[in-house]
DOVO-251480 format. One record per residue (C-alpha): residue number from 1; residue in one letter; y, x, z. Coordinates in Angstrom, 3 decimals, always signed. Example, Ala and Ser with C-alpha at 12.3 -4.5 7.8 and 13.67 -1.06 7.14 Angstrom:
! residues 2
    k  r         Y         X         Z
    1  A    -4.500   +12.300    +7.800
    2  S    -1.060   +13.670    +7.140
***
This chain:
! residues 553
    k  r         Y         X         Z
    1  X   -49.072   -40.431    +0.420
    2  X   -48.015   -43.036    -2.559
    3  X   -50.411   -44.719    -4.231
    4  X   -49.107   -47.204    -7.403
    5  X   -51.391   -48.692    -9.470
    6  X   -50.101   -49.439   -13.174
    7  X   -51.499   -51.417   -16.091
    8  X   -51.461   -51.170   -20.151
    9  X   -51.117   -53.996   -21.956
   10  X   -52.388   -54.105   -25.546
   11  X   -52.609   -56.528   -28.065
   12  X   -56.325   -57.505   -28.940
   13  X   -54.992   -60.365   -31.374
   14  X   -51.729   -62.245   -30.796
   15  X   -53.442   -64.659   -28.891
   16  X   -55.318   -62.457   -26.194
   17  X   -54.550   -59.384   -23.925
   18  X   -56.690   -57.134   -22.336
   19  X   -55.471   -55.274   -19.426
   20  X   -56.371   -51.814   -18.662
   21  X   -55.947   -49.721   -15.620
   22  X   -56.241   -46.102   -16.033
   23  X   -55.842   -44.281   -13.298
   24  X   -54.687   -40.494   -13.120
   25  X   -53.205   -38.679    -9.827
   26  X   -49.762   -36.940    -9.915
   27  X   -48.807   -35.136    -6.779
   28  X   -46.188   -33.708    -4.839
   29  X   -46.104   -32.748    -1.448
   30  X   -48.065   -35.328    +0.321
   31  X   -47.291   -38.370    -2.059
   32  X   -50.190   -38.863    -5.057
   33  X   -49.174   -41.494    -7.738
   34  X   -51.424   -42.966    -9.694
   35  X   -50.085   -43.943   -13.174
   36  X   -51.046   -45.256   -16.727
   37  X   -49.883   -44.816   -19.829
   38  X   -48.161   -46.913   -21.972
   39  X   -48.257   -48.692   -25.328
   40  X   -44.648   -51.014   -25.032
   41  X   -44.248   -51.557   -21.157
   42  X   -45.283   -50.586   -17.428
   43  X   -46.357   -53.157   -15.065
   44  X   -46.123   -52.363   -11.579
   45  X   -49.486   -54.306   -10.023
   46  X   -49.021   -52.635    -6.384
   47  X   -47.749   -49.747    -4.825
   48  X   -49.930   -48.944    -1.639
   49  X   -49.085   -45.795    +1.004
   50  X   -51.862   -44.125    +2.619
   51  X   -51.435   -44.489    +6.332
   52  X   -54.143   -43.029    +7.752
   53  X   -57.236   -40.811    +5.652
   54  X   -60.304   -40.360    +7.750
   55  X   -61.617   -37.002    +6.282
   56  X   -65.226   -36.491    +6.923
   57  X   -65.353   -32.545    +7.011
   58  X   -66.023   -32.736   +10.797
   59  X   -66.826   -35.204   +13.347
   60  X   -63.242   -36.009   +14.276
   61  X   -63.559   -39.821   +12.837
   62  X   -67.231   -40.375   +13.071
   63  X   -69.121   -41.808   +16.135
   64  X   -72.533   -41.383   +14.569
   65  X   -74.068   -41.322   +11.425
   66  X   -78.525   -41.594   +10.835
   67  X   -80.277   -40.086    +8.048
   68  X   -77.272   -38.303    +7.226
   69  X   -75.981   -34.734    +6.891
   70  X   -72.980   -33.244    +6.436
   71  X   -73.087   -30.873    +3.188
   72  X   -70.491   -28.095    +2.221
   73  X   -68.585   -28.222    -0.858
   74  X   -67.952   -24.719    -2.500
   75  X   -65.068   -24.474    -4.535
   76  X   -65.760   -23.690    -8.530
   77  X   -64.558   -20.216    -9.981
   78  X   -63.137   -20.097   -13.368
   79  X   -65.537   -16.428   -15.132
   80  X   -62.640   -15.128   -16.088
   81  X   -59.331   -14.228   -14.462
   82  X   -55.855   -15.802   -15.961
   83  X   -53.589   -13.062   -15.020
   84  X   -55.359    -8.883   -15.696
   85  X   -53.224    -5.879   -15.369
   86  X   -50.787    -4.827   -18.827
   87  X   -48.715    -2.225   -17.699
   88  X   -48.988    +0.947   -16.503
   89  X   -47.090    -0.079   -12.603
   90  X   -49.716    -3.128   -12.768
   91  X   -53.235    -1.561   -11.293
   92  X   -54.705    -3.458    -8.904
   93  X   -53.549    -7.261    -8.143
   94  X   -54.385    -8.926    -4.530
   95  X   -51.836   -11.064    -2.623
   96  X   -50.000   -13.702    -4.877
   97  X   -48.269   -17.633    -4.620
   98  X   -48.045   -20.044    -7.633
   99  X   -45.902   -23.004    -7.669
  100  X   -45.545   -25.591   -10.216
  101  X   -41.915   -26.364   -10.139
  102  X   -39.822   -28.225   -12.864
  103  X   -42.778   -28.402   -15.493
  104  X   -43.501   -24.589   -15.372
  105  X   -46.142   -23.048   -13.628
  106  X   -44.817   -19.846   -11.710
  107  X   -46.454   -17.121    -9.952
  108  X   -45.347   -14.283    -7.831
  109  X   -48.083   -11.579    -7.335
  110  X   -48.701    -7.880    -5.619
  111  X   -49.386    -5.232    -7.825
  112  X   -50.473    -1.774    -7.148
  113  X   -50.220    +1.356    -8.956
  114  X   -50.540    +4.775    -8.275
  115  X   -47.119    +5.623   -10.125
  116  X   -44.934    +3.088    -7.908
  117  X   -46.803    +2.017    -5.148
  118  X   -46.749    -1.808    -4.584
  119  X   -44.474    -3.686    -6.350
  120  X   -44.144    -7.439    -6.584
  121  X   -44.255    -8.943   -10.473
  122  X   -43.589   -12.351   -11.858
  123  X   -45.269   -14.437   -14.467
  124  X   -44.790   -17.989   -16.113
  125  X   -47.444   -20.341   -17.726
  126  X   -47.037   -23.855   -18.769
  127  X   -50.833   -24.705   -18.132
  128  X   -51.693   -22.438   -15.324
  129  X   -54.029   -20.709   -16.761
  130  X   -52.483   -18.801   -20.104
  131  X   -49.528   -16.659   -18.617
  132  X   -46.886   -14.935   -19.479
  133  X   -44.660   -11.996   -17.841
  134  X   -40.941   -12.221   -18.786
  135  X   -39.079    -9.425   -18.672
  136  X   -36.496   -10.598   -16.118
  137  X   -36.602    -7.950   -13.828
  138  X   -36.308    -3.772   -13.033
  139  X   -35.586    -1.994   -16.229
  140  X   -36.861    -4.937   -18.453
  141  X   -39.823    -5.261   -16.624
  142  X   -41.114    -8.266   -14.774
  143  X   -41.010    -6.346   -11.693
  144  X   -38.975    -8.668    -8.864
  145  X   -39.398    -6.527    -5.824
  146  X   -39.920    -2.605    -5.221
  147  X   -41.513    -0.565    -2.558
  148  X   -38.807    +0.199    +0.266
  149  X   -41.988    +2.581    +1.987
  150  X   -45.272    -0.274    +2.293
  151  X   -44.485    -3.301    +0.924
  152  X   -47.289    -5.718    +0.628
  153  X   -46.173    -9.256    -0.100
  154  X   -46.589   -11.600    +2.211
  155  X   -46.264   -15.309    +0.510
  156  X   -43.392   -17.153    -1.428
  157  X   -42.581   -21.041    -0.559
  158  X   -40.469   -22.814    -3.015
  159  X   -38.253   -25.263    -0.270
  160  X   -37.420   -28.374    -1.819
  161  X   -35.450   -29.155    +1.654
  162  X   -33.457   -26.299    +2.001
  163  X   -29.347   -27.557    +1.570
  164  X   -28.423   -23.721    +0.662
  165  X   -29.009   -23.520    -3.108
  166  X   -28.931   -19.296    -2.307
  167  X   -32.299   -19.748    -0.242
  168  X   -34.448   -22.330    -1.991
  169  X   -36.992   -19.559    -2.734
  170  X   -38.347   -17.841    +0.140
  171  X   -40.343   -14.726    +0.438
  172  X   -42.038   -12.722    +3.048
  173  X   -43.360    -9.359    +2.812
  174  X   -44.298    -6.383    +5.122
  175  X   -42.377    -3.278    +4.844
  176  X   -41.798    -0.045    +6.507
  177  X   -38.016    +1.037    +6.009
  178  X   -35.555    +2.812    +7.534
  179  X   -32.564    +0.650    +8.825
  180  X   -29.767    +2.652    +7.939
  181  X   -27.246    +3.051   +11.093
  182  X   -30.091    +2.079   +13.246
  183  X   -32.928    +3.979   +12.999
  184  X   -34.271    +7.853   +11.562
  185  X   -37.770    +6.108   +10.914
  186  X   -39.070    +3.383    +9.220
  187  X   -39.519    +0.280   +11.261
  188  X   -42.608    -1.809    +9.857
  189  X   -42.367    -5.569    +9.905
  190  X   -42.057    -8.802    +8.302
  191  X   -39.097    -9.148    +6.354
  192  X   -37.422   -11.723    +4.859
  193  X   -35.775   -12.470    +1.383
  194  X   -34.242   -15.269    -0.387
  195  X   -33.369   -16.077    -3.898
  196  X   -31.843   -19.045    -5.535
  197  X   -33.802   -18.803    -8.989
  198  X   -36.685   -16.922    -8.030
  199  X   -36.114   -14.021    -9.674
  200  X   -32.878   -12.386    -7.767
  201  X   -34.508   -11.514    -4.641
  202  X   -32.441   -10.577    -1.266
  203  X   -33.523    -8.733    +1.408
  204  X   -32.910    -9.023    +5.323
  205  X   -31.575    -5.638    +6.366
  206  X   -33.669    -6.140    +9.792
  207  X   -37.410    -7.137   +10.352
  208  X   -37.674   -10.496   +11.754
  209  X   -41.402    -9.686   +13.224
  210  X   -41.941    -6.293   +14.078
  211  X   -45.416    -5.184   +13.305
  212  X   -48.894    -4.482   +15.015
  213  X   -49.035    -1.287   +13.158
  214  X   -50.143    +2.234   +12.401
  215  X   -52.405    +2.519   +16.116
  216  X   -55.341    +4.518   +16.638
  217  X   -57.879    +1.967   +18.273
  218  X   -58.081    +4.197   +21.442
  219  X   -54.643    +3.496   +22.320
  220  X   -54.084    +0.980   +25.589
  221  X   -51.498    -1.671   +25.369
  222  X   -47.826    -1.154   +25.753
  223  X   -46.051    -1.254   +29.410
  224  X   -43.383    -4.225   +29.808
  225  X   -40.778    -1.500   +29.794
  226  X   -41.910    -0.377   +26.497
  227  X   -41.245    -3.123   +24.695
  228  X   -40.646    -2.182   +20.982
  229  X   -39.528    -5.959   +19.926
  230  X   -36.384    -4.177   +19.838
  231  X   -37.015    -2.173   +16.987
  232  X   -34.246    -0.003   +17.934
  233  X   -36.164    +1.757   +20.653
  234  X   -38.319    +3.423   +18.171
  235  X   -42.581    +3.780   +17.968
  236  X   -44.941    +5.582   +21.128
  237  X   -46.332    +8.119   +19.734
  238  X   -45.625    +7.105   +16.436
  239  X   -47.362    +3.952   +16.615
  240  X   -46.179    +0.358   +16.861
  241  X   -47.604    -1.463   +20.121
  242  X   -46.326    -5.368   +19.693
  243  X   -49.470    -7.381   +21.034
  244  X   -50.291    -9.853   +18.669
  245  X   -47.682    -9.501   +16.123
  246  X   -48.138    -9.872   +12.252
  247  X   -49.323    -7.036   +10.904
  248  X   -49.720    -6.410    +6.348
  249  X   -51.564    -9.804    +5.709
  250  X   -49.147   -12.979    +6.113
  251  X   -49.120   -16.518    +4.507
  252  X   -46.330   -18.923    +5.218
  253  X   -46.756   -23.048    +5.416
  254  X   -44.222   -25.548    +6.591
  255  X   -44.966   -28.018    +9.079
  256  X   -43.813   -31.358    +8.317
  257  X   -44.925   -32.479   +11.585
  258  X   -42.656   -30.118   +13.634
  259  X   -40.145   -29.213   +11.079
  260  X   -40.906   -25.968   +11.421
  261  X   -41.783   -22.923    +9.303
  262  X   -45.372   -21.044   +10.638
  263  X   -46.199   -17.663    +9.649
  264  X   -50.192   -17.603    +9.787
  265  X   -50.549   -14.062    +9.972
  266  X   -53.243   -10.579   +10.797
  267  X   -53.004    -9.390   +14.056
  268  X   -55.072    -7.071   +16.412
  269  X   -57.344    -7.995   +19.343
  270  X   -58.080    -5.433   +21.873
  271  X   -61.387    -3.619   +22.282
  272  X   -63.977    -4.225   +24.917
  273  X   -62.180    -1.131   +26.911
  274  X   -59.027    -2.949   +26.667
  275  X   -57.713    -0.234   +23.576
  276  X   -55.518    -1.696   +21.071
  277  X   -56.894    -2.413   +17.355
  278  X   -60.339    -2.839   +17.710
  279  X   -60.579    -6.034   +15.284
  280  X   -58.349    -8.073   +12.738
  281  X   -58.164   -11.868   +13.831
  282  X   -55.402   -14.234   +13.071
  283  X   -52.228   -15.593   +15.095
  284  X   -49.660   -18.323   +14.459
  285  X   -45.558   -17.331   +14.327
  286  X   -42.975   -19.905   +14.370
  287  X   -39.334   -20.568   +12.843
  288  X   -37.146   -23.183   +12.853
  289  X   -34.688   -21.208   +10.118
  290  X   -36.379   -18.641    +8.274
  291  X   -34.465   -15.863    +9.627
  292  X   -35.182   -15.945   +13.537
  293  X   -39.198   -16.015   +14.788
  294  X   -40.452   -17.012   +18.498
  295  X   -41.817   -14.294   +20.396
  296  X   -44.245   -16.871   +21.372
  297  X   -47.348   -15.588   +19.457
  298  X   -50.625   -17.406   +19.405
  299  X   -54.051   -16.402   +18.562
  300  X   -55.744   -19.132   +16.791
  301  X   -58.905   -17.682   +15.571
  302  X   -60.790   -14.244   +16.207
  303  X   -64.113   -12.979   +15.166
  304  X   -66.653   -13.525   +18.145
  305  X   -70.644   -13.416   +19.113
  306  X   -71.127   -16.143   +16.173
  307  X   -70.258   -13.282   +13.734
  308  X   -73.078   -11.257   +14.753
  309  X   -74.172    -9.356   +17.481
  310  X   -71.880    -5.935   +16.082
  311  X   -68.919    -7.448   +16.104
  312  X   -69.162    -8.711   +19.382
  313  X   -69.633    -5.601   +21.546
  314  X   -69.522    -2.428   +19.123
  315  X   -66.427    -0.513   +20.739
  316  X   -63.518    +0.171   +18.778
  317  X   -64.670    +3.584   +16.494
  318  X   -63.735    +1.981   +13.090
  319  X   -65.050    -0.786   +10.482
  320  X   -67.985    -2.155   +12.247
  321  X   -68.851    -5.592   +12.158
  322  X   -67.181    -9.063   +10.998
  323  X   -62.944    -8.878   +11.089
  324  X   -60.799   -12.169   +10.444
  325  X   -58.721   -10.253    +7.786
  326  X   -55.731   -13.225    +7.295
  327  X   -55.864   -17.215    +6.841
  328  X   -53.641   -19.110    +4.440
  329  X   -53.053   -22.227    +5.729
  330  X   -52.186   -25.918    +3.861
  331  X   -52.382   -29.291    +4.452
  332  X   -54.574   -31.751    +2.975
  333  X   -52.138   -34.647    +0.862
  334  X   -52.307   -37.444    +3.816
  335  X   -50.710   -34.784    +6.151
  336  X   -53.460   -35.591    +9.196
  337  X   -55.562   -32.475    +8.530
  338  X   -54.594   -28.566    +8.072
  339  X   -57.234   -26.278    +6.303
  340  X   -57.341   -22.500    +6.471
  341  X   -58.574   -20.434    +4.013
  342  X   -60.353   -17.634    +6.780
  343  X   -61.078   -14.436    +4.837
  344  X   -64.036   -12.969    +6.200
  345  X   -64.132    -8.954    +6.215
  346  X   -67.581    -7.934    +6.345
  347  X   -68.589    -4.023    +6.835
  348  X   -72.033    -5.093    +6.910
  349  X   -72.404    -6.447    +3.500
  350  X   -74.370    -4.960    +0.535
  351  X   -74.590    -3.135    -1.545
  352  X   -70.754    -2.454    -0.640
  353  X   -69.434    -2.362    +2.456
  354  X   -66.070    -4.221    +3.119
  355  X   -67.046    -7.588    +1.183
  356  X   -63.532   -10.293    +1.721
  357  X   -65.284   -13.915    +1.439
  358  X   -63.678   -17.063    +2.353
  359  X   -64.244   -19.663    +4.991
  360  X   -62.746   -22.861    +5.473
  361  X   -61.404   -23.413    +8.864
  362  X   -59.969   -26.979   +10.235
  363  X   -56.683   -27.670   +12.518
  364  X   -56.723   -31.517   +13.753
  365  X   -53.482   -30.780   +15.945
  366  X   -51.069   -29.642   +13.266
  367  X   -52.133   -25.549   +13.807
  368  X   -52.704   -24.874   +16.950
  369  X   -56.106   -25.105   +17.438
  370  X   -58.732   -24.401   +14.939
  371  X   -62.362   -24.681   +14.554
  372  X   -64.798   -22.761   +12.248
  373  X   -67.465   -25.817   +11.057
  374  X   -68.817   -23.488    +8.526
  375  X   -69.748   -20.450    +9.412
  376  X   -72.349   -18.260    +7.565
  377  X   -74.286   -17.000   +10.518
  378  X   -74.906   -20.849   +10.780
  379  X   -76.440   -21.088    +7.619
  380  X   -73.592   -22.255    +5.457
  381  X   -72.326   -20.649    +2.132
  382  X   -69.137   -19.230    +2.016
  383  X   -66.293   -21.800    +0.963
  384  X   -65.351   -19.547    -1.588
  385  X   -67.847   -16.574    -1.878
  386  X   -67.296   -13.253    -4.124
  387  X   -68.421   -12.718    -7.075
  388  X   -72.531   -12.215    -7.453
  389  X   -72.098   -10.378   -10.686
  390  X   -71.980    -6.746    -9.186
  391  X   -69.278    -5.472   -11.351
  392  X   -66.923    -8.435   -12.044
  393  X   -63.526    -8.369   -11.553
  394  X   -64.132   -10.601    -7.951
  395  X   -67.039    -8.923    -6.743
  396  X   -65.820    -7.488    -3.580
  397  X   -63.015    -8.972    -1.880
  398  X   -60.801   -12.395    -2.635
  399  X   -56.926   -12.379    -1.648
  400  X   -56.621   -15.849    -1.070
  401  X   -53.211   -18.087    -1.569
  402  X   -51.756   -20.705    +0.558
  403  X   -50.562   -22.507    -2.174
  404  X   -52.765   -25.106    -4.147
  405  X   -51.705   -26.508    -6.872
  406  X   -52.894   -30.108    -7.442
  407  X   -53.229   -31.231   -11.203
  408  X   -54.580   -34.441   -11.315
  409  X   -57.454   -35.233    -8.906
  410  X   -58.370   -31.511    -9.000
  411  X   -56.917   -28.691    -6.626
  412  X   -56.594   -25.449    -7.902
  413  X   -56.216   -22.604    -5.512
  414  X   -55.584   -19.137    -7.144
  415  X   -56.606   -15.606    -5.624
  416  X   -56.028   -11.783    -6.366
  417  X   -59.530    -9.746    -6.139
  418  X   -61.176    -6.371    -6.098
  419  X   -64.593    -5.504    -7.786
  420  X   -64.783    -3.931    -4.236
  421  X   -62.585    -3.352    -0.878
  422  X   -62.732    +0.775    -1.900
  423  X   -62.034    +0.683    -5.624
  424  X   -60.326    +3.384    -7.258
  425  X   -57.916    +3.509   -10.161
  426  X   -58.402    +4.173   -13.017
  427  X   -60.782    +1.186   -13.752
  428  X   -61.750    -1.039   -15.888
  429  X   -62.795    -5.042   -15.179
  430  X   -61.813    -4.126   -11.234
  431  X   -59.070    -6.580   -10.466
  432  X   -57.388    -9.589   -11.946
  433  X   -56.153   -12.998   -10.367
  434  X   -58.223   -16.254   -10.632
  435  X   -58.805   -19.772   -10.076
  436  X   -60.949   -21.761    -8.172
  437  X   -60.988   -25.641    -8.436
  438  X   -62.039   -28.507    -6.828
  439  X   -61.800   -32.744    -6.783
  440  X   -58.948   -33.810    -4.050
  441  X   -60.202   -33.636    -0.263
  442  X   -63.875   -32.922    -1.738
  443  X   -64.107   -29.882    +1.332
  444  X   -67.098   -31.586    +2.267
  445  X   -69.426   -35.195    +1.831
  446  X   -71.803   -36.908    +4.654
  447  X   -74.773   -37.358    +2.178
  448  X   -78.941   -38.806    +2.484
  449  X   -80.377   -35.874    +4.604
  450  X   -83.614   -36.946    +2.265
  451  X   -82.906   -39.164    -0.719
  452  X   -85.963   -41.124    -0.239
  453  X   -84.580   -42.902    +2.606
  454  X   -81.531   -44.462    +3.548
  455  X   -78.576   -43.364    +6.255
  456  X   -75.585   -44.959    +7.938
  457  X   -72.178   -43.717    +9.098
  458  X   -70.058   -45.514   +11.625
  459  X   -66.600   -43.969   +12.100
  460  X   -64.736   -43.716   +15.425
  461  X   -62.478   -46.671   +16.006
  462  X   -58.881   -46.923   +14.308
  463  X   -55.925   -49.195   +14.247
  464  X   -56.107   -51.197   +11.413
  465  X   -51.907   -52.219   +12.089
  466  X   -50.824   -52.673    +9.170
  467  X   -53.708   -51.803    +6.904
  468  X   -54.046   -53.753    +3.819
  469  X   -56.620   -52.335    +1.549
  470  X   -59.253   -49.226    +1.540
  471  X   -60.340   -46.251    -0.730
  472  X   -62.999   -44.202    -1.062
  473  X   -63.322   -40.678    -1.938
  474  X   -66.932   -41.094    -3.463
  475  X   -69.559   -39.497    -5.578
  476  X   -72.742   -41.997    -6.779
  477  X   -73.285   -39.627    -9.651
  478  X   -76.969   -38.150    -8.503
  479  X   -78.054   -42.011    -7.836
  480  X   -77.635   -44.449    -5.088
  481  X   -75.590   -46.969    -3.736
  482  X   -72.806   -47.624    -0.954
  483  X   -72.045   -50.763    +1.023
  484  X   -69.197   -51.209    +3.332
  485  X   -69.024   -52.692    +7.048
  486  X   -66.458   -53.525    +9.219
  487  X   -66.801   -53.752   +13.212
  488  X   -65.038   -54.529   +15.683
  489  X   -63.789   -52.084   +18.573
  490  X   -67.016   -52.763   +20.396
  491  X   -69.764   -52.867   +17.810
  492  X   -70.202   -56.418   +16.473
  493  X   -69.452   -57.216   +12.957
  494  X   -66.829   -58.575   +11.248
  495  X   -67.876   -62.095    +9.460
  496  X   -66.624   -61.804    +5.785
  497  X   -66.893   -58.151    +6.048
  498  X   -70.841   -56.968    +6.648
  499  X   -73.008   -55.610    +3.825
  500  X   -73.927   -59.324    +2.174
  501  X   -70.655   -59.221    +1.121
  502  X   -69.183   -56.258    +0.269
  503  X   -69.217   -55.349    -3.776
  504  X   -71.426   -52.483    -3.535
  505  X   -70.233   -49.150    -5.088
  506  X   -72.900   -47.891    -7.573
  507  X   -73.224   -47.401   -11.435
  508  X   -73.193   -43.496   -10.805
  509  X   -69.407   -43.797    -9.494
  510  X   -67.574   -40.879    -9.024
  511  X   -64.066   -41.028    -7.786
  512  X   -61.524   -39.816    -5.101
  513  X   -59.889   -42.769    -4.637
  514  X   -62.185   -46.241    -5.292
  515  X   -61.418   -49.638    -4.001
  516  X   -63.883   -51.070    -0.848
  517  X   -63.593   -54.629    -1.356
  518  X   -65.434   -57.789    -0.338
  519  X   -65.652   -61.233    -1.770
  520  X   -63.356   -63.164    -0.391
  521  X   -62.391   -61.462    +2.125
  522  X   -59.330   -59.035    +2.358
  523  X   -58.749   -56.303    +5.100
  524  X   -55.093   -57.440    +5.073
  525  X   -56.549   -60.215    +7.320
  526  X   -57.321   -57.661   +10.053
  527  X   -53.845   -56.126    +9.771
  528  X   -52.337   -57.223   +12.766
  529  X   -55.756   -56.998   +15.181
  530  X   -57.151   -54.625   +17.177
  531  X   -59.121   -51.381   +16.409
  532  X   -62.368   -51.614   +14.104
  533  X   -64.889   -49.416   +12.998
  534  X   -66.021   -48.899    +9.230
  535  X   -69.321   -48.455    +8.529
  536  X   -71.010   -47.281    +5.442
  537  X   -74.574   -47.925    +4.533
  538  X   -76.670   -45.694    +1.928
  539  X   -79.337   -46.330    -0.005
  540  X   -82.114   -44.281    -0.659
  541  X   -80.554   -41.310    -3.123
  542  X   -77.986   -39.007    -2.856
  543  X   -74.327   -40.896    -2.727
  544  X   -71.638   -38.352    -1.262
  545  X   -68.865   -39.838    +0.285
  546  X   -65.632   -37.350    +1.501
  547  X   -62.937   -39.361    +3.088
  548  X   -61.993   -42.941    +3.680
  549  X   -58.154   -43.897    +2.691
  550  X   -56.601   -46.635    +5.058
  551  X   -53.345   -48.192    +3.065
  552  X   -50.187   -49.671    +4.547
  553  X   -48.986   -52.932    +3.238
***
């Protein structure tokens, strides 16, 4: 992650300048830039990388804090959706992936209708929130993709580091159809298309998952000799038996770490009898080409006891309970931390059964493992909660996208949504896709437990190789003031660096990304020492800070 800091010079009188900084964020996949504008010329002050981010949305960098507590930040919906249904195919919209890609916002997005099934549409905005639908596709439609007998889609990832111009543009969507020269039934499965503008769309002939799908939850596991990985050996019973495969809800993320691309995907955990598809939960698929997945499934996260004493032992005679319905995954700008997007089925909810809610969900080790920090049986709110407006177009359930957008310091992430999980067409105000914002990495601040006393934070111990300055992803707004320590690896302070004299952040400041400085002292100094410690002091009020931004020389 790229940080340059710019100036503008302008001309107060001929004899003076005054020099502004202005800074704004522009981001790509994990590089921010921070730029100004100009009135004759840039200058280039510094250009800083962040090395390391310490993200305070768990305990993974703190070794204690006092008087503090750690305070969800729920993401902000926009009333109104940006994208409704037109047309007479477009009914109800769910499942959808924007990307912002050569100055155009563009958006791919389910549709259901009860003339032609599922389809997948297209639209085009040049804000992200007014869109268009160009008729680029079936009969002068903007219909990309048609039902070849259940298509839901899955997620599209624009690949900036594919060579193959004819495969740029990825999808994945589940489908049930008939292989012709293979099979007399229709195989369901992830399948996989690529496209070179987005628009022209080719299918694999062949599944490259085959689905969890179409069981009665009575039905034990599969023998070894059964094994229907190969497609070819048909269903039992007509149902599809492949332990922890994908089943209709998939996301796809790339993992720069691995070089690898990960399907986070629904799958089915087996009942307290041992019967297949009792609940949905949510397993991990890997590729290193697109085109041929591991067999080596994982289960990352499941619904257990913490979701509520029916979904924990309630055997498997239907919707009872809390499911894990799907969990789009991305990673936060630094790279160090993953966040999932956990959509929380509820068939306990009210007045509707079947409520779809969102969770946030952290992965310190790149995916593999994941912890739930947030749950609502806890006494949390939902990350993203539906609608409270009985009625509105997001009411019920939230399809949620693994694709942010970042425009300027704010994230947007964008959803499809029901009024409720049953809805019916025809209706009216029932479905739509929207947007939900908030500031860069603002998932969730260490704050005053009570503002009328101060608190303290000391983080875990990190190399400092290399370091030469420090930001702060801060919010002063509500009062208060923060003052910066550093200590070493066992506890002592720093001379130059304790409270007397940092330059304490105050004046109601609120930004993701604000210098910690001391006089006369520069953490440059420490760069090629051992670990230290940071420690930040509040006063009585109600600062917020996020993360903490460690930045190569």
């Amino acid at each position: 992650s790229i940080r340059l800091y710019v100036c503008v010079i302008s001309h107060v009188c001929e004899r003076n300048f005054q020099i502004f900084i202005k800074e704004f964020k522009y981001t790509t996949h994990k590089m921010k830039v921070s730029f100004g504008f100009l009135l004759s010329s840039i200058v280039v002050i510094s250009a800083s990388t962040v090395s390391r981010q310490l993200l305070f949305i768990d305990n993974e960098d703190v070794l204690f804090t006092a008087g503090l507590s750690r305070k969800l930040k729920p993401l902000k919906r926009r009333i109104d959706p940006v994208v409704v249904p037109e047309f007479d195919y477009e009914g109800l919209l769910a499942y959808n992936a924007v990307h912002f890609i050569d100055g155009e916002y563009r958006m791919w997005y389910q549709s259901y209708s009860t003339s032609l099934d599922v389809t997948i549409c297209y639209a085009t905005s040049s804000d992200g929130i007014h869109w268009t639908k160009p008729k680029v596709g079936l009969n002068g439609t903007n219909i990309l993709v048609v039902n070849d007998g259940g298509l839901y889609l899955g997620d599209v990832l624009y690949d900036t580091r594919e060579k193959n111009a004819s495969r740029v543009y990825k999808m994945i969507v589940f489908d049930q159809k008939v292989i012709p020269g293979v099979t007399q039934y229709t195989v369901p499965g992830m399948y996989v298309l690529f496209s070179s503008d987005g628009i022209e769309w080719e299918k694999m002939a062949s599944p490259a998952l085959v689905a969890a799908y179409g069981g009665s939850p009575v039905t034990l596991p599969p023998f070894e000799d059964e094994d229907q990985e190969n497609y070819t050996s048909g269903p039992i019973n007509n149902q599809w038996l492949t332990p922890l495969s994908m089943s209709d809800v998939m996301n796809i993320f790339y993992d720069t770490s691995s070089n690898e691309y990960v399907c986070f995907h629904k799958t089915w955990i087996d009942g307290p009898s041992g019967e297949n598809f009792w609940k949905r939960a949510v397993a991990r698929s890997t590729s290193k080409d697109f085109v041929t997945w591991s067999r080596d499934r994982h289960l990352v996260l499941y619904p257990d006891e913490f979701d509520g004493p029916s979904t924990s032992y309630l055997p498997g005679v239907g919707n009872v309970g809390v499911e894990l319905h799907g969990g789009p995954v991305f990673e936060t700008l630094s790279g160090d931390v993953q966040l999932m997007l956990l959509e929380i089925l509820n068939w306990t909810s009210t007045p509707n059964s079947g409520d779809l809610n969102c969770e946030l969900g952290v992965s310190r080790d790149k995916g593999k493992t994941w912890s739930r920090p947030f749950r609502k049986s806890q006494g949390y709110d939902y990350f993203f909660a539906t609608n409270s407006r009985p009625g509105t177009f997001d009411s019920g359930t939230l399809w949620m996208s693994s694709s942010p957008v970042r425009v300027g310091n704010v994230t947007r992430i964008y959803y499809g949504a029901y009024s409720s999980w049953n809805v019916k067409l025809p209706c009216s105000n029932c479905t739509g896709i929207g947007v939900a914002t908030m500031f860069e990495d603002r998932f969730a601040a260490i704050t005053n437990t009570n503002s009328s006393f101060p608190g303290q934070l000391t983080t875990k111990p990190v190399s400092f190789q290399g370091i030469c300055s420090m930001t702060a992803n801060v919010d002063t707004s509500l009062g208060g003031t923060l003052q910066f320590e550093i200590l070493n690896e066992y506890g002592y302070r720093v001379r130059g660096f304790d409270r007397s004299h940092h330059i304490p952040i105050s004046n109601r400041t609120n930004d993701v990304a604000v210098n910690v400085e001391w006089v006369n002292a520069s953490i440059s100094t420490l760069s090629n020492k051992n670990k230290y410690s940071v420690r930040v002091l509040f006063s009585k009020g109600q600062s917020q800070i996020y993360a903490l931004s460690l930045e190569s020389c």
